[in-house]
N, CA, C and O atoms as a GROMACS GRO file, in nm:
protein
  552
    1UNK      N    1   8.631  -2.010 -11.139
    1UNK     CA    2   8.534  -2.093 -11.073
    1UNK      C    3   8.598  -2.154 -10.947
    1UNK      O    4   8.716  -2.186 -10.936
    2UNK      N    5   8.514  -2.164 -10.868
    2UNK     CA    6   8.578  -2.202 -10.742
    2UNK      C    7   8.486  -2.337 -10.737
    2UNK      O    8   8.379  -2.340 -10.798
    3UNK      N    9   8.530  -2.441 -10.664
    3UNK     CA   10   8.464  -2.541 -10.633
    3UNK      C   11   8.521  -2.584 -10.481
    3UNK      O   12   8.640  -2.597 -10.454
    4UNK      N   13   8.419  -2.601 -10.396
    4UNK     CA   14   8.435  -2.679 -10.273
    4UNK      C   15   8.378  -2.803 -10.253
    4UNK      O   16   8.266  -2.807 -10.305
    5UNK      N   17   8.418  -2.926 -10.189
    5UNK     CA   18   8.365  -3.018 -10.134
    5UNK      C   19   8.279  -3.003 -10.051
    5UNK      O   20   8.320  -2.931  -9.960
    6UNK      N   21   8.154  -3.045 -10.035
    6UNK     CA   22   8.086  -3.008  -9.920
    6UNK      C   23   8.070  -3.138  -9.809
    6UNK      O   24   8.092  -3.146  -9.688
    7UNK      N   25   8.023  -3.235  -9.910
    7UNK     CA   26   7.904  -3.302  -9.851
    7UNK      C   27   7.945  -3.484  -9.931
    7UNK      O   28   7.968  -3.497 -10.051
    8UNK      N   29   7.944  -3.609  -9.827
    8UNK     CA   30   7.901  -3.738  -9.882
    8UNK      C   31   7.812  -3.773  -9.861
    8UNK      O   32   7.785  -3.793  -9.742
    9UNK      N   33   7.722  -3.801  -9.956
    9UNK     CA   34   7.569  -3.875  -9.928
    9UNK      C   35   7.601  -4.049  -9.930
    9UNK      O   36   7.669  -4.115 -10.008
   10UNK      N   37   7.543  -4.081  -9.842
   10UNK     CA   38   7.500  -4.264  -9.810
   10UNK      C   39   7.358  -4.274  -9.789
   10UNK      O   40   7.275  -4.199  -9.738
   11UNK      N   41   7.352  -4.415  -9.857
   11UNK     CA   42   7.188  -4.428  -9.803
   11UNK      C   43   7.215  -4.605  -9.726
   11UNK      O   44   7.257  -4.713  -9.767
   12UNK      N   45   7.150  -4.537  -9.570
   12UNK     CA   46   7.151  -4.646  -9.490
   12UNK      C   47   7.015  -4.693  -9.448
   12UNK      O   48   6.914  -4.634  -9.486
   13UNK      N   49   7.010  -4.796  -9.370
   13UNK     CA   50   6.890  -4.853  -9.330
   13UNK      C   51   6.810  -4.749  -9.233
   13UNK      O   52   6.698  -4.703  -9.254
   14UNK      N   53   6.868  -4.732  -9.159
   14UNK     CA   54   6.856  -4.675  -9.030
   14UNK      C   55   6.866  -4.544  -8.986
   14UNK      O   56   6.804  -4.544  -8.880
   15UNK      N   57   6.909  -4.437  -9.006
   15UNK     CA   58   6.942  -4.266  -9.002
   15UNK      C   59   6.976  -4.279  -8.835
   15UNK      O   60   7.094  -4.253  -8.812
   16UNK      N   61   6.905  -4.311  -8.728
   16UNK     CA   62   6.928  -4.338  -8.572
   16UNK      C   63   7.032  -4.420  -8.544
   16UNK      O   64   7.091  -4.365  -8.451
   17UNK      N   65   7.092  -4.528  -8.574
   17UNK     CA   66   7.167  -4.613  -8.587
   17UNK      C   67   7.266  -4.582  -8.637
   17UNK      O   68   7.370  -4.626  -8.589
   18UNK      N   69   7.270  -4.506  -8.739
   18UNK     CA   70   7.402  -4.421  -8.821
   18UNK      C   71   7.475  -4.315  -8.731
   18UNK      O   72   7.591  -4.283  -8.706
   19UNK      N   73   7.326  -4.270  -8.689
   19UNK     CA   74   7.373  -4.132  -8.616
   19UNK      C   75   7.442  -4.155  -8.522
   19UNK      O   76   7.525  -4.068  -8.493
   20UNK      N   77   7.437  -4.274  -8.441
   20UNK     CA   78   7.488  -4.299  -8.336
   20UNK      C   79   7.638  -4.404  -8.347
   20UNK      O   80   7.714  -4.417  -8.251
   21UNK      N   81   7.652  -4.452  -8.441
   21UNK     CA   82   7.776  -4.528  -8.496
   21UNK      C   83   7.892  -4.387  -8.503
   21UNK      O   84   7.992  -4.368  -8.433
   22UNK      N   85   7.844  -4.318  -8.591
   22UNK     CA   86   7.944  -4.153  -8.585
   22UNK      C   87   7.946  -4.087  -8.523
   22UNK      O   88   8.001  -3.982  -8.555
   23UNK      N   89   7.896  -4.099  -8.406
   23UNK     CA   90   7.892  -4.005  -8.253
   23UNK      C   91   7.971  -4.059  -8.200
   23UNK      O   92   8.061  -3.999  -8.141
   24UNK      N   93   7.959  -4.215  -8.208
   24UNK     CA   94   8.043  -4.284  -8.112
   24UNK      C   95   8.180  -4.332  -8.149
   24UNK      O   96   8.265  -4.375  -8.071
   25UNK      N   97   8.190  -4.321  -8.254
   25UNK     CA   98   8.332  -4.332  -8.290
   25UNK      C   99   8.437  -4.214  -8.392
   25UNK      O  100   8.559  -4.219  -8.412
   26UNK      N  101   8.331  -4.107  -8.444
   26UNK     CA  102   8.392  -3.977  -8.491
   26UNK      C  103   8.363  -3.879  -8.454
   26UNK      O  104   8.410  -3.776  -8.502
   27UNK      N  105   8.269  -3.879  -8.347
   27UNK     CA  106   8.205  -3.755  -8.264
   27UNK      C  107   8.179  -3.669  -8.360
   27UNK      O  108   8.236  -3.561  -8.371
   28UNK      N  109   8.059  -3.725  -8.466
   28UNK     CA  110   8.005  -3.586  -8.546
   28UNK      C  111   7.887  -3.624  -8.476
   28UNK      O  112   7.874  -3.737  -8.428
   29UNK      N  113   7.771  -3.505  -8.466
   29UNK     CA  114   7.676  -3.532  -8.462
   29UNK      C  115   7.578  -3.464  -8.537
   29UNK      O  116   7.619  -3.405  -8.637
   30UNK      N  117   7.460  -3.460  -8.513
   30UNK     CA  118   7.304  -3.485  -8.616
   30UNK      C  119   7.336  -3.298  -8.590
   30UNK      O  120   7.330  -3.226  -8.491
   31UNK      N  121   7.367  -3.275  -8.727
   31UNK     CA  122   7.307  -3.125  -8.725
   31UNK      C  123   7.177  -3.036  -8.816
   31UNK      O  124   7.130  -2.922  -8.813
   32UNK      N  125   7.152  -3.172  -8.898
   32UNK     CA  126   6.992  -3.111  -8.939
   32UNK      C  127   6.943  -3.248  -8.915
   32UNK      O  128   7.009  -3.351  -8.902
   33UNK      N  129   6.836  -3.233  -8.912
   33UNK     CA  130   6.707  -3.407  -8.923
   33UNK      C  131   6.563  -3.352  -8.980
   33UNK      O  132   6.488  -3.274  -8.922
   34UNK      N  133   6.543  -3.414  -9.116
   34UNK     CA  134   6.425  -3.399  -9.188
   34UNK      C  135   6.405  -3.491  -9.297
   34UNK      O  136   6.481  -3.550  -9.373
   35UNK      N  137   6.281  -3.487  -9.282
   35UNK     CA  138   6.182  -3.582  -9.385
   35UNK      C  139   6.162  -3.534  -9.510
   35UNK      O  140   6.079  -3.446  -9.532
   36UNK      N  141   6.251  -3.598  -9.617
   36UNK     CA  142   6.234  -3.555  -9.758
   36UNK      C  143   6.053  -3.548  -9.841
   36UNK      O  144   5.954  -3.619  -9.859
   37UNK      N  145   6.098  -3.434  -9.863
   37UNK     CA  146   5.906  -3.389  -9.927
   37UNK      C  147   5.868  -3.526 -10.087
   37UNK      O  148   5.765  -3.576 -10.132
   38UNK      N  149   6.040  -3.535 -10.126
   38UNK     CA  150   6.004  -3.613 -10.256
   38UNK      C  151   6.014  -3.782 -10.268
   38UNK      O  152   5.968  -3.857 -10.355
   39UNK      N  153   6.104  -3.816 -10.126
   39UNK     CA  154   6.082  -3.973 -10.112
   39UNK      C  155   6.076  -4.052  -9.987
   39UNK      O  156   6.087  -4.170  -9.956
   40UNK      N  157   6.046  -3.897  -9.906
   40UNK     CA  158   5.960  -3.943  -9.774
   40UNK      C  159   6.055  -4.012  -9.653
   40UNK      O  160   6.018  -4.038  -9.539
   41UNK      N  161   6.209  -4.040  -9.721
   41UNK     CA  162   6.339  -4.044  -9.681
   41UNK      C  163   6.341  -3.974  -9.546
   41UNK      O  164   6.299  -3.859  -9.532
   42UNK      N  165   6.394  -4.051  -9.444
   42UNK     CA  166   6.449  -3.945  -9.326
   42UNK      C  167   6.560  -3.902  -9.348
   42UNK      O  168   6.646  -3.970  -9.406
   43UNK      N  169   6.574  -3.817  -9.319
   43UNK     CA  170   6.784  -3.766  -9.360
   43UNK      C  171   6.811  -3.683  -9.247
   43UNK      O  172   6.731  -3.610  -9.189
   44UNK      N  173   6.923  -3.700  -9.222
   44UNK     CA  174   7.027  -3.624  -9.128
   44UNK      C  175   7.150  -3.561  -9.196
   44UNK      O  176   7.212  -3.603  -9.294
   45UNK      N  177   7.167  -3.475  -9.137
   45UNK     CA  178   7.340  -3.419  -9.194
   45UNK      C  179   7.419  -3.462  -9.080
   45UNK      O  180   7.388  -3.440  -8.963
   46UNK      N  181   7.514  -3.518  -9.116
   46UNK     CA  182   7.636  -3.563  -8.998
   46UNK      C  183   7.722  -3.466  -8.958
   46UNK      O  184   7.714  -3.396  -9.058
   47UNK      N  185   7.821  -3.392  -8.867
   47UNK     CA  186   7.955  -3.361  -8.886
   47UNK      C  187   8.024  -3.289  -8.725
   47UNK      O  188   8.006  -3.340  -8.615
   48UNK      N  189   8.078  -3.199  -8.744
   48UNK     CA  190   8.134  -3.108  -8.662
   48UNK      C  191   8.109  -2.975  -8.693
   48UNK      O  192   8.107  -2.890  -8.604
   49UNK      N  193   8.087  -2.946  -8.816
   49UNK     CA  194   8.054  -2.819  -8.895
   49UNK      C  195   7.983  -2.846  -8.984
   49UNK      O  196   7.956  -2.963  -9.012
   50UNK      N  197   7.930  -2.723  -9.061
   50UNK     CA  198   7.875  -2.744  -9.188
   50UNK      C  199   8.002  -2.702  -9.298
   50UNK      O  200   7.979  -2.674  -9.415
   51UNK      N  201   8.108  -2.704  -9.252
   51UNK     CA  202   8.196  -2.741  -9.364
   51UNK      C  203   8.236  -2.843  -9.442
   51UNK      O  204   8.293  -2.829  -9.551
   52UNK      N  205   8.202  -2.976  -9.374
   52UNK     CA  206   8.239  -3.071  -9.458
   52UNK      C  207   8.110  -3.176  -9.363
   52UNK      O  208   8.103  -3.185  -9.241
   53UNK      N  209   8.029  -3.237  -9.458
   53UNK     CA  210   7.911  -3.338  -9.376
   53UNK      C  211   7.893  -3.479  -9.451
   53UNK      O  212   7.944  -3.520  -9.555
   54UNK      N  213   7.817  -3.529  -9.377
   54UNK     CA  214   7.767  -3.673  -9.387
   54UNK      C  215   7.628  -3.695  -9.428
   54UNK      O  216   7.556  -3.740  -9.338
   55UNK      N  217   7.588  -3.679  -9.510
   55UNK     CA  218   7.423  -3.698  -9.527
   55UNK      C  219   7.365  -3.816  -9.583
   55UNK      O  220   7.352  -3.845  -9.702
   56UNK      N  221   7.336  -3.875  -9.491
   56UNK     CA  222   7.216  -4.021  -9.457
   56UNK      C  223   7.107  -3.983  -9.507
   56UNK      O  224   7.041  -3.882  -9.482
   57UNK      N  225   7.085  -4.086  -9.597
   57UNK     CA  226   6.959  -4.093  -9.641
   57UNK      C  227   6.881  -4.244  -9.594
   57UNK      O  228   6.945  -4.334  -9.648
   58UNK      N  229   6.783  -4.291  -9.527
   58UNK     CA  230   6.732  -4.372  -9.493
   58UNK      C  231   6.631  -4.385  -9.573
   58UNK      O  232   6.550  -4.294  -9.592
   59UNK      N  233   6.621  -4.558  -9.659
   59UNK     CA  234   6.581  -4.586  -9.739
   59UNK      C  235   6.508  -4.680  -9.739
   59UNK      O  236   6.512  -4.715  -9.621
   60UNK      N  237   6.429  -4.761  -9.800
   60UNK     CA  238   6.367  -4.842  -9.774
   60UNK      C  239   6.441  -4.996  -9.817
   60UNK      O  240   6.413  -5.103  -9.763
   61UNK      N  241   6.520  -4.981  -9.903
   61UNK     CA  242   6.568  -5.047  -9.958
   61UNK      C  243   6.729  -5.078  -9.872
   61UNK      O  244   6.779  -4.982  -9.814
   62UNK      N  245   6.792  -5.191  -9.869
   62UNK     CA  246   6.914  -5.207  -9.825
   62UNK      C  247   7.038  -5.172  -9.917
   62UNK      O  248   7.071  -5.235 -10.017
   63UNK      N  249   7.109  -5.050  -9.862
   63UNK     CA  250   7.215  -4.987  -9.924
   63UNK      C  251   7.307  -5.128  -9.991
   63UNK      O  252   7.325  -5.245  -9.957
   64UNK      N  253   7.351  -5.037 -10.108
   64UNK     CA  254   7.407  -5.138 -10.219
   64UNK      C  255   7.557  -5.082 -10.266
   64UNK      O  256   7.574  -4.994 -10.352
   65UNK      N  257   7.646  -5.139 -10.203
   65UNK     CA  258   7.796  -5.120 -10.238
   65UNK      C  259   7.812  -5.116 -10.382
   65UNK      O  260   7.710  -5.157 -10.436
   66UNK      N  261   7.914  -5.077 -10.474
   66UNK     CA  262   7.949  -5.106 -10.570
   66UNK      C  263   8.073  -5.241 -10.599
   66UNK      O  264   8.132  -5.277 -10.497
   67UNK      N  265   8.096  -5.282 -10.675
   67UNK     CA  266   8.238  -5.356 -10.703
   67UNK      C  267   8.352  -5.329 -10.612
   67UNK      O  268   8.406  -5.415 -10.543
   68UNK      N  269   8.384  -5.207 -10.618
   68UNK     CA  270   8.466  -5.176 -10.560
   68UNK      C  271   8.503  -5.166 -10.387
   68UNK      O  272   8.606  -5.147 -10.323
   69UNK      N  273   8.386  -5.183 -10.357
   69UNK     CA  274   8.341  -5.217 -10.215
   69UNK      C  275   8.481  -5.244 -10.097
   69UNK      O  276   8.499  -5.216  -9.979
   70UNK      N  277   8.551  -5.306 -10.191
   70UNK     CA  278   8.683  -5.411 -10.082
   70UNK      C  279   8.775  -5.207 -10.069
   70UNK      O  280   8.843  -5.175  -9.972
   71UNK      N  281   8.749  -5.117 -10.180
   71UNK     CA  282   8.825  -4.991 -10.138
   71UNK      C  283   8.756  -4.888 -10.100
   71UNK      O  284   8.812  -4.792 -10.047
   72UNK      N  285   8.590  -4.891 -10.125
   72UNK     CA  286   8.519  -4.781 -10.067
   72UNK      C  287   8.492  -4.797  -9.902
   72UNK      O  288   8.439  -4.891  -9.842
   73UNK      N  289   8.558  -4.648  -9.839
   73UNK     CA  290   8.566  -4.601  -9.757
   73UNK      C  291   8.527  -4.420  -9.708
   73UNK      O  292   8.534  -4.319  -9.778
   74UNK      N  293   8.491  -4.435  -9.581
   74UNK     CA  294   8.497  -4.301  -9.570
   74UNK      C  295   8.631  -4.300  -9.436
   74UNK      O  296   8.643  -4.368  -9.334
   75UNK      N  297   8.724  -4.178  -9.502
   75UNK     CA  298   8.804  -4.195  -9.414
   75UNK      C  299   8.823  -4.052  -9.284
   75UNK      O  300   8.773  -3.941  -9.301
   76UNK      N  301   8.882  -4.080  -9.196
   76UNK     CA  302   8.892  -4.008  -9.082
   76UNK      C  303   9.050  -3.987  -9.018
   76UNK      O  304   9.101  -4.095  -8.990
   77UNK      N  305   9.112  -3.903  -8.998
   77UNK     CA  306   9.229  -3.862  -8.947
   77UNK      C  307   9.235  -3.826  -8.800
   77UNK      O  308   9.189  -3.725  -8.748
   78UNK      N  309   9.308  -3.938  -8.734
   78UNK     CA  310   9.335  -3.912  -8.606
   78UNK      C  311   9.513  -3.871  -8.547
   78UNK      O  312   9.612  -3.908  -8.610
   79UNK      N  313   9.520  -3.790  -8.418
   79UNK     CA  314   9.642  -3.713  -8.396
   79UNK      C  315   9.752  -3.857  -8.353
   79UNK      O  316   9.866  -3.851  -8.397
   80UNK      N  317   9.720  -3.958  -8.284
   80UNK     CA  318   9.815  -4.055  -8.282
   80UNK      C  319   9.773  -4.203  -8.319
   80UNK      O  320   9.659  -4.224  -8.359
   81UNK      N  321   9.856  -4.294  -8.309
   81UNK     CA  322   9.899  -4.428  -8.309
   81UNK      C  323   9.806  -4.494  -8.218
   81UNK      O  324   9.737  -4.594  -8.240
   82UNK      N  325   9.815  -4.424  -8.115
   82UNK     CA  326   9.754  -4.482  -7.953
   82UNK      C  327   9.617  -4.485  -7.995
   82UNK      O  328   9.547  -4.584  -7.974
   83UNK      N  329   9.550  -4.317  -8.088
   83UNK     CA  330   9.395  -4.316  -8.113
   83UNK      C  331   9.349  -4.388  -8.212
   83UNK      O  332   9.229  -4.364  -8.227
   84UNK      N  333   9.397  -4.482  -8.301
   84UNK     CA  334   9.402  -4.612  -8.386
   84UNK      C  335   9.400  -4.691  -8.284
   84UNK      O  336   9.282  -4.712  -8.255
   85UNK      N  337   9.467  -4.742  -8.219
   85UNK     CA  338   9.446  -4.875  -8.138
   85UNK      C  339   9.327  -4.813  -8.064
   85UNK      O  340   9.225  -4.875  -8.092
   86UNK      N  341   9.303  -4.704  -7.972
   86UNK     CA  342   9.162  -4.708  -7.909
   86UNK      C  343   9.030  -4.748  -8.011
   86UNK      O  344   8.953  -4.843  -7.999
   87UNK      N  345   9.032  -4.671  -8.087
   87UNK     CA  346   8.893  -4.735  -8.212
   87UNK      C  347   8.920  -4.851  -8.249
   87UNK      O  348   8.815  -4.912  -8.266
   88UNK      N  349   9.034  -4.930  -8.275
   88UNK     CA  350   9.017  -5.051  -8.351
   88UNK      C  351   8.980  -5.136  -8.194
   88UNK      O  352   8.907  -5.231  -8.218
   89UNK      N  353   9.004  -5.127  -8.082
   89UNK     CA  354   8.952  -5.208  -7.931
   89UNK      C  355   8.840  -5.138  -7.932
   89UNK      O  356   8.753  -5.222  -7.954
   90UNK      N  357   8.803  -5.062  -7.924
   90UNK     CA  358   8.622  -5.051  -7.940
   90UNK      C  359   8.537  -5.101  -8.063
   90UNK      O  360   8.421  -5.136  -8.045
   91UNK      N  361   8.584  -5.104  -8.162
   91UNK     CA  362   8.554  -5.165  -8.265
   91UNK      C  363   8.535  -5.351  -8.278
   91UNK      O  364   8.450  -5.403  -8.350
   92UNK      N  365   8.652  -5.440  -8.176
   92UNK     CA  366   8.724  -5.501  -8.212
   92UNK      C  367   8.575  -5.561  -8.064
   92UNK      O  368   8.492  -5.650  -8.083
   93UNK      N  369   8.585  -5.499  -7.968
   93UNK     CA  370   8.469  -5.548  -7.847
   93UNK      C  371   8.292  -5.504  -7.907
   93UNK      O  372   8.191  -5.545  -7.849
   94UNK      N  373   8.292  -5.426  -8.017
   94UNK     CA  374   8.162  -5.448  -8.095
   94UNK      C  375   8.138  -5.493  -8.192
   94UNK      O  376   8.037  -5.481  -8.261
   95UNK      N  377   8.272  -5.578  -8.214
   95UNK     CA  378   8.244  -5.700  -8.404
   95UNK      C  379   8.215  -5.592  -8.472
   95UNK      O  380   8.093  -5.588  -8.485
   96UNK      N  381   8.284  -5.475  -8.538
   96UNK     CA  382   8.257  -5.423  -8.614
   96UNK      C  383   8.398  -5.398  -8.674
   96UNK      O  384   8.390  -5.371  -8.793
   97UNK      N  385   8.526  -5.399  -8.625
   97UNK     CA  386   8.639  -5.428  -8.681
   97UNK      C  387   8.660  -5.504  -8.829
   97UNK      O  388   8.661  -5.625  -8.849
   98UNK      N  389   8.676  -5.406  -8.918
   98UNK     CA  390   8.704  -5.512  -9.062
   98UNK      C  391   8.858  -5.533  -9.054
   98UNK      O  392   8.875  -5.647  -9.098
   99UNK      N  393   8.993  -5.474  -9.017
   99UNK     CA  394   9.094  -5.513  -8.974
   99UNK      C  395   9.169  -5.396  -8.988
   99UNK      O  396   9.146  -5.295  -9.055
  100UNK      N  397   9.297  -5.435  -8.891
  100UNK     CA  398   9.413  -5.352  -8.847
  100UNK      C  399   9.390  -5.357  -8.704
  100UNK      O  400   9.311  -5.439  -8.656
  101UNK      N  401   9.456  -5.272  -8.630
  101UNK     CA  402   9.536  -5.184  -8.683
  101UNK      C  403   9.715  -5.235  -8.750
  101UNK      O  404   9.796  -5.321  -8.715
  102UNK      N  405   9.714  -5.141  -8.846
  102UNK     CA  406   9.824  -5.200  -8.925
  102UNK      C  407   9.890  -5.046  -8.996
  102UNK      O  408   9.827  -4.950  -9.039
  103UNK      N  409  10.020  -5.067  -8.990
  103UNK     CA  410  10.094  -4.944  -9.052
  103UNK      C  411  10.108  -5.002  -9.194
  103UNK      O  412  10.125  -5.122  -9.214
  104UNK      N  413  10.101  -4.912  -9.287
  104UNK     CA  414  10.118  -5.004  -9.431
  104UNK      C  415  10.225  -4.908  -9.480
  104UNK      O  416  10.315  -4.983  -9.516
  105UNK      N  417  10.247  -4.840  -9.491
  105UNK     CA  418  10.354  -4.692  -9.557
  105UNK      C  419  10.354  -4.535  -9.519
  105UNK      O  420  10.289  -4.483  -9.428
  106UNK      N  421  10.439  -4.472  -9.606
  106UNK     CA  422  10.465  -4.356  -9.530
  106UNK      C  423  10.356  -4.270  -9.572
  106UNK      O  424  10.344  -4.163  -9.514
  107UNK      N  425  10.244  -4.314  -9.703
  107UNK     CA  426  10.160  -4.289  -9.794
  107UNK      C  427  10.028  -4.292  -9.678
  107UNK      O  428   9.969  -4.202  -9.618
  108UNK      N  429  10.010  -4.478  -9.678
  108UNK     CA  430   9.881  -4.487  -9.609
  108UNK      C  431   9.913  -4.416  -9.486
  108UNK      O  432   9.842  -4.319  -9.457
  109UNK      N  433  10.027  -4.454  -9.394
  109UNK     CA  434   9.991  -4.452  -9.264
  109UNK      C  435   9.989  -4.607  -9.140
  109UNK      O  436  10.037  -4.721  -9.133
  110UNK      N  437   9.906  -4.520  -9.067
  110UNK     CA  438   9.896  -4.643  -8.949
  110UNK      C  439   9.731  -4.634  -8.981
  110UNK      O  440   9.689  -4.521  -9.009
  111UNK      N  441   9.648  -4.728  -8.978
  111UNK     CA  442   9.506  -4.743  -9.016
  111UNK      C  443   9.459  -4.870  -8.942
  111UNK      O  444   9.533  -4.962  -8.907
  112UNK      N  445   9.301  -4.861  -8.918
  112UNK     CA  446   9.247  -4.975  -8.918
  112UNK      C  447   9.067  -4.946  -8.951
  112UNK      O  448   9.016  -4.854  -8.887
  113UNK      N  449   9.006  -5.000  -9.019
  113UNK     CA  450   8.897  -5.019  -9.067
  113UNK      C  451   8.797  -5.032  -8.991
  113UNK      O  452   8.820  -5.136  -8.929
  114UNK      N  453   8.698  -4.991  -8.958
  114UNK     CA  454   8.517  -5.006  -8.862
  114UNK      C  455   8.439  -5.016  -8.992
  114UNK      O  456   8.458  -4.956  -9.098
  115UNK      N  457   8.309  -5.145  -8.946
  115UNK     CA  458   8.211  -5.092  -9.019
  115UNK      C  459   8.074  -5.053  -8.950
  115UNK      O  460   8.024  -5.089  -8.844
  116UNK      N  461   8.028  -4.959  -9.059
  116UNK     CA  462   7.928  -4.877  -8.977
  116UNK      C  463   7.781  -4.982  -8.972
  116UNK      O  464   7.767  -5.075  -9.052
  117UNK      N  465   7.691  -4.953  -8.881
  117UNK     CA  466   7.558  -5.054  -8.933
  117UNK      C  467   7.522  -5.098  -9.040
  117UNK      O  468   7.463  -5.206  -9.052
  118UNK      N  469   7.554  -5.018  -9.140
  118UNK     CA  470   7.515  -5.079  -9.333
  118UNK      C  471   7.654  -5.157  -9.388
  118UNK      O  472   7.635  -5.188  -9.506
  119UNK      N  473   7.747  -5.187  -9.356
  119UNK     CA  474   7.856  -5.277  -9.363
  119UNK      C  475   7.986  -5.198  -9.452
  119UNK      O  476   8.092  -5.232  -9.504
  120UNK      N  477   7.886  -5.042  -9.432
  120UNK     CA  478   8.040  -4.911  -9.519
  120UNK      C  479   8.146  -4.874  -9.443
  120UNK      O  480   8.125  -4.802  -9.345
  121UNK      N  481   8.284  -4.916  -9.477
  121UNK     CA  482   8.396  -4.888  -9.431
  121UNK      C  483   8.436  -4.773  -9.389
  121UNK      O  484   8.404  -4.669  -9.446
  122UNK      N  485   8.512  -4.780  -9.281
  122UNK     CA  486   8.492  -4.613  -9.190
  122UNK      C  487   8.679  -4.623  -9.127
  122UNK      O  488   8.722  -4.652  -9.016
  123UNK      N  489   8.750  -4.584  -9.256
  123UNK     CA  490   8.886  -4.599  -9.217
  123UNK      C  491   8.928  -4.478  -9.096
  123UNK      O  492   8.882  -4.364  -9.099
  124UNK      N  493   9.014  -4.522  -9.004
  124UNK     CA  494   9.067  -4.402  -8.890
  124UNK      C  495   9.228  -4.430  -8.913
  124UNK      O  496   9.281  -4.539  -8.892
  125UNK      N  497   9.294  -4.313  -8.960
  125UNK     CA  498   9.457  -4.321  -8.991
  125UNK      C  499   9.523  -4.206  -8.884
  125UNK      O  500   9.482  -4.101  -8.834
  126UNK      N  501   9.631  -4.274  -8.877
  126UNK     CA  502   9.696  -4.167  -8.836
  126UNK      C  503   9.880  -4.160  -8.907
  126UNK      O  504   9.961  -4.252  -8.896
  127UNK      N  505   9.900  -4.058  -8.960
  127UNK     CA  506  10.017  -4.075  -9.047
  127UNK      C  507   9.984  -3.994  -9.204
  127UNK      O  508  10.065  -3.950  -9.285
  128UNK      N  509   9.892  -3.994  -9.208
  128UNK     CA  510   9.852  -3.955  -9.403
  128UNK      C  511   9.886  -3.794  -9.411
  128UNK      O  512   9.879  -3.717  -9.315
  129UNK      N  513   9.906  -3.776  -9.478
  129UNK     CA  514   9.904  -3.608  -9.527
  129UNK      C  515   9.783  -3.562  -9.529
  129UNK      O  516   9.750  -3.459  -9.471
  130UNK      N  517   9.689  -3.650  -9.611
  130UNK     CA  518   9.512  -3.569  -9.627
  130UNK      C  519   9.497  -3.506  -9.491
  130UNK      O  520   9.542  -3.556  -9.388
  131UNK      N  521   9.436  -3.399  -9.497
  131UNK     CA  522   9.358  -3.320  -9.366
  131UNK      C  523   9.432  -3.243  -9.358
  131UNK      O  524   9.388  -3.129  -9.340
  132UNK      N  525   9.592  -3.263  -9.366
  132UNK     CA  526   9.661  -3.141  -9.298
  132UNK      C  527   9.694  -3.045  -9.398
  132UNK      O  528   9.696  -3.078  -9.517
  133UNK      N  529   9.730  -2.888  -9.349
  133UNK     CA  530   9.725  -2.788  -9.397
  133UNK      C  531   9.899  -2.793  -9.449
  133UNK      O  532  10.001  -2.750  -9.395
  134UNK      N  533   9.876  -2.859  -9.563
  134UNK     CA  534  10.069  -2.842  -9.639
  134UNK      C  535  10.059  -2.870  -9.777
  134UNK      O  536   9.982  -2.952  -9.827
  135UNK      N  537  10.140  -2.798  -9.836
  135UNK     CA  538  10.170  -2.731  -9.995
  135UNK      C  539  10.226  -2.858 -10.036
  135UNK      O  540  10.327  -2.910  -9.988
  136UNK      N  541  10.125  -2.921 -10.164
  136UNK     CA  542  10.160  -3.044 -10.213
  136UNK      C  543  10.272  -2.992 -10.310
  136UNK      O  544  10.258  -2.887 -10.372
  137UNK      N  545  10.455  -3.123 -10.324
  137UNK     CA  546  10.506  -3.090 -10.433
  137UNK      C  547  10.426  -3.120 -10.582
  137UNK      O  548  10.342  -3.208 -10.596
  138UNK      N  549  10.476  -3.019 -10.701
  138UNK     CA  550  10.390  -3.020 -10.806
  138UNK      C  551  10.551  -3.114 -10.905
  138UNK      O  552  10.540  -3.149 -11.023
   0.00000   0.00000   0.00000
């Protein structure tokens, strides 16, 4: 059996507002947009590809974190140090900065936190292993 990751679903207020929070700070953009037949939901798929996406669901209701909220994130891998400090100063001149930038280990990285219009954490690292193409020790 093979299994792939495809896809994170969120449900935000807004689907236009989303779309444009991740354009502007992860450069994915809207690669499907349609109106769900069963809850009338607008939805978008987010990304760069259809290999790995973002799918917004716009709801009527205001999206609802879990407990765990202070660690749910969606995270993003950038090539330097320098492209952490650019997002956390664009972030930081649109009050959307939840904090950093800050190096924490050789684990996390260098990171700093955005939140998107629904108040979901949108980590940008640079330093982590995730993303890159290397043979974990077993």
């Amino acid at each position: 059996m093979k299994i792939e990751f495809t896809h994170v679903a969120l449900l935000v207020s807004d689907v236009d507002k989303t779309a444009d929070f991740y354009y502007k700070y992860c450069g994915l953009t809207v690669l499907n947009r349609r109106m769900d037949p069963n809850t009338g939901f607008r939805v978008i798929w987010l990304g760069t590809s259809l290999n790995f996406i973002i799918v917004a669901f716009e709801g009527e209701k205001q999206p609802v974190q879990s407990l765990a909220k202070p660690l749910s994130h969606l995270g993003f891998s950038l090539e330097s140090r320098e492209e952490v400090n650019e997002i956390a100063d664009i972030a930081r001149k649109d009050g959307t900065l939840k904090y950093g930038p800050v190096y924490f280990d050789a684990v996390v990285g260098y990171i700093c936190e955005v939140l998107d219009p629904d108040g979901n954490s949108v980590e940008f690292s640079f330093g982590q292993e995730l993303g890159k193409n290397i043979k974990l020790l077993s």
